[in-house]
C-alpha positions in Angstrom: 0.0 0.0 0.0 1.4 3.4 -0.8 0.9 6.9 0.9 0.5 9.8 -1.4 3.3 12.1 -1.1 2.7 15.5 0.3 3.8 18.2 -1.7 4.6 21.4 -0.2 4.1 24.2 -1.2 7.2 26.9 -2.0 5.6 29.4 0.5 5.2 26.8 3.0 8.8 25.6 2.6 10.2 29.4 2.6 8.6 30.1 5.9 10.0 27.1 7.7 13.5 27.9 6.1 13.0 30.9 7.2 12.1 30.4 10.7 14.8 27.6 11.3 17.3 30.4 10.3 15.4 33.1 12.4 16.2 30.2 15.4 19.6 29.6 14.5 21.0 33.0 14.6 18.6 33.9 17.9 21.0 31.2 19.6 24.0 32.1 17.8 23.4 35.5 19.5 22.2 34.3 22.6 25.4 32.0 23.2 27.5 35.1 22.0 26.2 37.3 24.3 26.6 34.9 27.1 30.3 34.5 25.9 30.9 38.2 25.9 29.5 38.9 29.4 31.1 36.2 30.8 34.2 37.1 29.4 33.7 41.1 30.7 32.8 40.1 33.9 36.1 38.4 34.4 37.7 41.7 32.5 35.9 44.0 35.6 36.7 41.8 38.4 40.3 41.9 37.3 40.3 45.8 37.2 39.0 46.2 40.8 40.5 47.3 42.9 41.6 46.2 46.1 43.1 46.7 49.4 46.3 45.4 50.8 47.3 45.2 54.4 48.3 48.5 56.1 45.2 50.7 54.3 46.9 50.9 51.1 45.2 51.0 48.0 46.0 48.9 44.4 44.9 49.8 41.4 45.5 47.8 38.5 46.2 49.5 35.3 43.5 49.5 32.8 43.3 48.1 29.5 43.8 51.3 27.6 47.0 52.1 30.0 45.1 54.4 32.4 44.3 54.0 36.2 40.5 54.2 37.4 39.4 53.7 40.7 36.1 53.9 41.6 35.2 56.7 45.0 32.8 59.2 45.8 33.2 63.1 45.7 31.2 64.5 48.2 29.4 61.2 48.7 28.2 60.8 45.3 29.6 57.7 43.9 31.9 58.6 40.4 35.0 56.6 38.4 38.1 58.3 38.7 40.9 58.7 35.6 44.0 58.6 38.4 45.7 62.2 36.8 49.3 62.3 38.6 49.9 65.3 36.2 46.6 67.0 37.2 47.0 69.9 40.1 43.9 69.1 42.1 40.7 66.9 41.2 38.9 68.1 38.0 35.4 67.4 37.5 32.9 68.1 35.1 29.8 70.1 35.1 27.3 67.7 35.4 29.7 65.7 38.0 29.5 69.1 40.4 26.2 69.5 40.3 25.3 66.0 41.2 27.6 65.9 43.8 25.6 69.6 45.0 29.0 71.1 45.3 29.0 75.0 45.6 30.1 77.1 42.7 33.6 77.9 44.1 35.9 81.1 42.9 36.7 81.5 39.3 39.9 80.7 38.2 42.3 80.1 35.0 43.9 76.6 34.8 46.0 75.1 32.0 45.1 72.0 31.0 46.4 69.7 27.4 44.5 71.9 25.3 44.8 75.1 26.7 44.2 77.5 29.3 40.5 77.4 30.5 38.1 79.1 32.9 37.0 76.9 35.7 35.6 77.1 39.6 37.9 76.0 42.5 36.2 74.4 45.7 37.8 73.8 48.8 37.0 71.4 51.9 35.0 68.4 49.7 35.1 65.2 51.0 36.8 62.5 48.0 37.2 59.0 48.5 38.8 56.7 46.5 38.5 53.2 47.1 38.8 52.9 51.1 41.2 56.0 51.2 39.2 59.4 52.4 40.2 63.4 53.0 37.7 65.3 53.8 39.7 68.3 52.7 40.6 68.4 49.3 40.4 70.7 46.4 37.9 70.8 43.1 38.5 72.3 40.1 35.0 72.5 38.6 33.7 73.2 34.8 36.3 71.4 32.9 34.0 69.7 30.9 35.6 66.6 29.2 34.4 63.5 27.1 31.5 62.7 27.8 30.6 64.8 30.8 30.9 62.6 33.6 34.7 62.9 33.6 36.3 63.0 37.2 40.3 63.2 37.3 42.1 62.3 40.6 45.0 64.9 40.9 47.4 66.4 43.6 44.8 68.0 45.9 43.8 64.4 47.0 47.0 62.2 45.9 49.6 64.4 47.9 48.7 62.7 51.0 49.9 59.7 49.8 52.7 58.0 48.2 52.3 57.0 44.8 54.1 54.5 43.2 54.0 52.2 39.6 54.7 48.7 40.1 54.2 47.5 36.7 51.1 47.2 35.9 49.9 48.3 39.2 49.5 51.6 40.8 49.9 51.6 44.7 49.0 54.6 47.1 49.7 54.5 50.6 49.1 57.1 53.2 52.0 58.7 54.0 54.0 58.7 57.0 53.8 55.0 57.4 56.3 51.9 56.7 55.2 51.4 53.3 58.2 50.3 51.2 57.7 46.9 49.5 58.0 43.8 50.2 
């Protein structure tokens, strides 16, 4: 005994080719996306910073050669660019007035493209990672990339010692033992 074949129709065939490639590139994307986060999780957790023993703080270097560390100026949380060139700690606009810090004196700073008009602040509270001053410096107005730039310059980083250790930025408060192992 013999079944009649079933003929499909081209329509019919074109949308189940269709959807069985609509499938297979859903899960190609799916288990691509899973890779990538994955993979930048482990990227992050690597850049974190940590704390060694005696209240220093490490900072590993970033993968475009820059420092970040993540703090707070005036409790408001913000990533720093770690600026050992900078004078004091620049932020942006936007960055001062979500932190509600007070328009400060003008002044006229130089920067890498120029000399500028900016604000100073004194007495804010910075933190970066678990190191705190409660008295540091804040140029304000230097608007920069994308306008939630924050550098971390000499106003905060002079009470500490700085040093490169490869890939590695240390700081240290000063005035204690802090040379390396």
């Amino acid at each position: 005994m013999s079944t009649p074949d079933t003929v499909r129709s081209p329509a019919s065939t074109l949308r189940r080719s269709t959807l069985a490639l609509l499938a297979f590139w859903l899960l190609v994307a799916g288990v691509l996306w899973w890779g990538f986060s994955w993979w930048d999780g482990r990227q992050r957790a690597a850049l974190q910073p940590y704390q060694a023993t005696d209240g220093e703080l490490v900072i590993p270097r970033g993968r475009d050669g820059h420092f970040y560390v993540d703090g707070e100026i005036n409790h408001v949380p913000v990533t720093f660019l770690v600026d050992t060139g900078a004078s004091s700690v620049a932020v942006s606009t936007r960055v001062a007035r979500a932190a509600r810090l007070p328009d400060g004196r003008p002044v006229t700073v130089s920067t890498a493209g120029g000399t500028r008009e900016a604000r100073l602040v004194h007495g804010v509270p910075i933190k970066a990672g678990p190191l705190a001053r409660n008295d540091v410096s804040v140029t304000t107005g230097l608007d920069m990339g994308d306008g939630n730039s924050a550098l971390l310059g000499q106003s905060f980083l002079r009470h500490f010692d700085v040093r490169i250790e490869g890939n590695r930025m240390v700081l240290h408060p000063q005035g204690t033992n802090n040379l390396p192992p």
